[in-house]
C-alpha positions in Angstrom: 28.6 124.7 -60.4 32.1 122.9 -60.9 32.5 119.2 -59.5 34.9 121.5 -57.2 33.2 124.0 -56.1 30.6 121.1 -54.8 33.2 119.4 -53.4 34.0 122.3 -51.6 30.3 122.8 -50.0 31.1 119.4 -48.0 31.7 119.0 -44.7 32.7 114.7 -44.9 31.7 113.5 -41.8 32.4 111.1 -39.3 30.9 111.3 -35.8 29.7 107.5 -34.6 31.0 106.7 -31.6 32.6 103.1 -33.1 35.2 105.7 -35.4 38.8 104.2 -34.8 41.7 106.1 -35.6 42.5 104.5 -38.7 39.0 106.0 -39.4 39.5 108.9 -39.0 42.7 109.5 -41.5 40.2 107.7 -43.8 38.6 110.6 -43.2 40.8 112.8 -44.0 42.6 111.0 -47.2 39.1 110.7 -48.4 38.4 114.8 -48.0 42.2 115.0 -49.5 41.1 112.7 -52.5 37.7 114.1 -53.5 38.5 118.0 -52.3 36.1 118.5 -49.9 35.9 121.7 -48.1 36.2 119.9 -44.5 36.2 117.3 -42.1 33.9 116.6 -39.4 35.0 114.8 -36.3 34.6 114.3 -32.9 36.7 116.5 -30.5 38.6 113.6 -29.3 39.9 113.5 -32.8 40.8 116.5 -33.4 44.2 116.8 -32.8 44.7 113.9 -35.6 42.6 115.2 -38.3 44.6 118.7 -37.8 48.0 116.8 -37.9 46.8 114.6 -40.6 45.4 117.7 -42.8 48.5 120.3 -41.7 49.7 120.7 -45.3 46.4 121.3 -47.2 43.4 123.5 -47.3 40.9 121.2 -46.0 39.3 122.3 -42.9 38.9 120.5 -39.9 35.6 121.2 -38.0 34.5 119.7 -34.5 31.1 119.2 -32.4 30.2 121.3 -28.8 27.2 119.8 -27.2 26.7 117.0 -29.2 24.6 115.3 -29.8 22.0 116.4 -27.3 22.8 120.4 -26.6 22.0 120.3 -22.9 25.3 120.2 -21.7 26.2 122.8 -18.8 26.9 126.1 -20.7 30.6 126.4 -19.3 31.3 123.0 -20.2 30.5 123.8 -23.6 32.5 127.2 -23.5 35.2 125.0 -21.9 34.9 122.6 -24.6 35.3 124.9 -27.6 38.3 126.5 -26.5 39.9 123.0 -26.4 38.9 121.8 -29.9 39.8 125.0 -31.4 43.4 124.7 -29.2 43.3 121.5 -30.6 43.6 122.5 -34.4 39.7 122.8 -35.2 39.0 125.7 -37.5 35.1 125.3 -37.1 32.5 124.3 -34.5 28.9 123.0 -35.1 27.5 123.7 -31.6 24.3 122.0 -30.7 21.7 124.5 -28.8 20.5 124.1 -25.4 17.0 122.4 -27.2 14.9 122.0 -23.9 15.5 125.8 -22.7 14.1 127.1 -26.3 11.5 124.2 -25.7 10.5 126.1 -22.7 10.9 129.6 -24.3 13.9 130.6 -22.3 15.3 132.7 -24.6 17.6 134.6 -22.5 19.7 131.0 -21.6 19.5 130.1 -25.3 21.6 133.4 -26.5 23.4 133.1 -23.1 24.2 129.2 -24.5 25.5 130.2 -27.6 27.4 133.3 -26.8 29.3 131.5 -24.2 30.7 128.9 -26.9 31.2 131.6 -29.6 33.1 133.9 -26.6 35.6 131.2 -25.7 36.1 129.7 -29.6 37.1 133.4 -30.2 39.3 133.8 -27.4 41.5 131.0 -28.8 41.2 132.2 -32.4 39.3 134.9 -33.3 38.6 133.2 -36.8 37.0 130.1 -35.9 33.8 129.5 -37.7 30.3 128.8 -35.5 27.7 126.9 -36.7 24.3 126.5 -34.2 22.5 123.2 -34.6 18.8 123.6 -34.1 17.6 120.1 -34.7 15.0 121.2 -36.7 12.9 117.8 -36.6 11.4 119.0 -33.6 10.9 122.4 -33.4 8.0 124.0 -34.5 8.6 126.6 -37.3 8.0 129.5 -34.8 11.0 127.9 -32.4 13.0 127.4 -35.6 12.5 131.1 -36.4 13.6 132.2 -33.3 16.9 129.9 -32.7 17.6 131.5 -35.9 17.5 135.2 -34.5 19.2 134.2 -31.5 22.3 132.6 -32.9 22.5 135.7 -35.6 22.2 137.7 -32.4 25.0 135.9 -30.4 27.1 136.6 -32.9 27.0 132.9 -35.0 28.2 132.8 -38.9 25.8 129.4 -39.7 22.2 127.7 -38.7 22.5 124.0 -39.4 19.6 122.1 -39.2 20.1 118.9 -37.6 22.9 116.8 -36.1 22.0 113.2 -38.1 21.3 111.4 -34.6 17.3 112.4 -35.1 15.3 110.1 -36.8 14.9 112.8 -39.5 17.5 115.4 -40.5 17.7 117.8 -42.9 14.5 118.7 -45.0 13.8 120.8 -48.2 11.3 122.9 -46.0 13.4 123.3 -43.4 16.5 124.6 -45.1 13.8 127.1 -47.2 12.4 128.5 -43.9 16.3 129.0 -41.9 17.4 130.9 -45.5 14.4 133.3 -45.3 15.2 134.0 -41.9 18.8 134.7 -41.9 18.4 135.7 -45.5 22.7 136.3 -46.7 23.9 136.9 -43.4 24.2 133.5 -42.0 25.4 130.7 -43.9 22.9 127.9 -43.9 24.4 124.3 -43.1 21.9 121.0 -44.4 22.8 117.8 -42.6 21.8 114.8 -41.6 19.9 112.4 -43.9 21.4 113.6 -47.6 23.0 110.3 -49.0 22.8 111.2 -52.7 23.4 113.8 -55.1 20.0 114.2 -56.3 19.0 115.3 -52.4 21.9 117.4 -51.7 21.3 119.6 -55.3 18.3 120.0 -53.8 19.2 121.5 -50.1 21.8 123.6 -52.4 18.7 125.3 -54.7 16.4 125.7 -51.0 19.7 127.3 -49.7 22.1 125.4 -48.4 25.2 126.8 -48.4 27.2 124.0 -46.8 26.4 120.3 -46.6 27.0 117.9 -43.9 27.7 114.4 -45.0 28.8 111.2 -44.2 28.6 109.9 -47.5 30.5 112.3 -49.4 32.5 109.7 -50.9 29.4 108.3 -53.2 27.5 111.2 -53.8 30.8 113.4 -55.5 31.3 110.1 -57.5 27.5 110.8 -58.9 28.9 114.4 -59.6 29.7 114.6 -63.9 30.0 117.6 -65.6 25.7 117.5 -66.9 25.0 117.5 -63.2 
């Protein structure tokens, strides 16, 4: 793999709530700079990322549901078609995590559909990604988020949103690419601050990586890497 193509596998991200505006186009110069794939912000920045990026490749990705998931389902269907109106080309979603606590599958799809529904409604090309927040779901709940989102019609599984105590995890990332085995793409976040870690979620499967400290970890990247 190229410096580039690695480059490419990041989505540089920036979702505290203290991110300022000037932030933000930080952001965006930095994913400009380095060539990463994508920018992650906050829906209330999206509009400025998209404006800021207009002339370039780099993609601009937003959050549904986050950081929690148990926003009302039509907000969340309300609030992807206004990102993606907005200039976001993907959505990480995060799922309704108490319902599949409580093995209500049904409200889980439902969940996920609904967001997927109304992204496509406003672009039919706009990329999904389900969070699971993996750090607390047992393997057999991880399993099944993972059929569920495939089943609603989702293109990723991402493990974890980053606000968890623990995000992403070799393990984890292993278990969502036997499940979803090449038709989902497999998103690793939260937690990968190095380049030794993120190789590693790329060899378990990883096809995209969510990181807020792109910057230093592509600065690792030589050609022996």
């Amino acid at each position: 793999m190229t410096k580039k193509e690695f480059a490419k596998l990041i989505d540089h991200t920036l979702l505290r709530p203290e991110a300022t505006a000037d932030k933000i186009i930080q952001l965006c110069e930095e994913a400009l700079e380095f060539g990463f794939g994508a920018v992650c912000v906050a829906p209330t920045w999206v509009s400025l990322a998209s404006k800021t990026l207009a002339s370039s490749s780099v993609k601009v990705v937003s959050v549904v549901g986050f950081p929690l998931g148990n926003t009302l389902t039509r907000v969340k269907a309300y609030e992807a078609s206004q990102v993606v109106k907005n200039g976001a080309d993907e959505i990480d979603m995060v799922i309704n995590i108490g319902a599949l606590l409580s093995g209500q599958k049904e409200i889980v799809f439902k969940d996920i559909k609904s967001v997927i529904e109304s992204a496509h409604q406003e672009d039919p090309k706009t990329l999904i990604k389900v969070i699971l927040e993996t750090s607390i779901l047992s393997d057999d709940q991880k399993i099944l988020a993972c059929k569920l989102a495939q089943k609603a019609g989702a293109d990723f599984v991402k493990t974890s949103t980053g606000f968890m105590p623990r995000g992403a995890t070799i393990q984890d990332v292993s278990l969502l690419r036997r499940v979803v085995g090449n038709r989902l793409g497999v998103k690793a976040a939260g937690g990968i601050r190095d380049l030794s870690t993120a190789m590693e979620m790329i060899a378990a499967g990883a096809t995209r990586l969510g990181c807020s400290s792109s910057v230093s970890i592509i600065k690792e990247f030589t050609d022996e890497s």
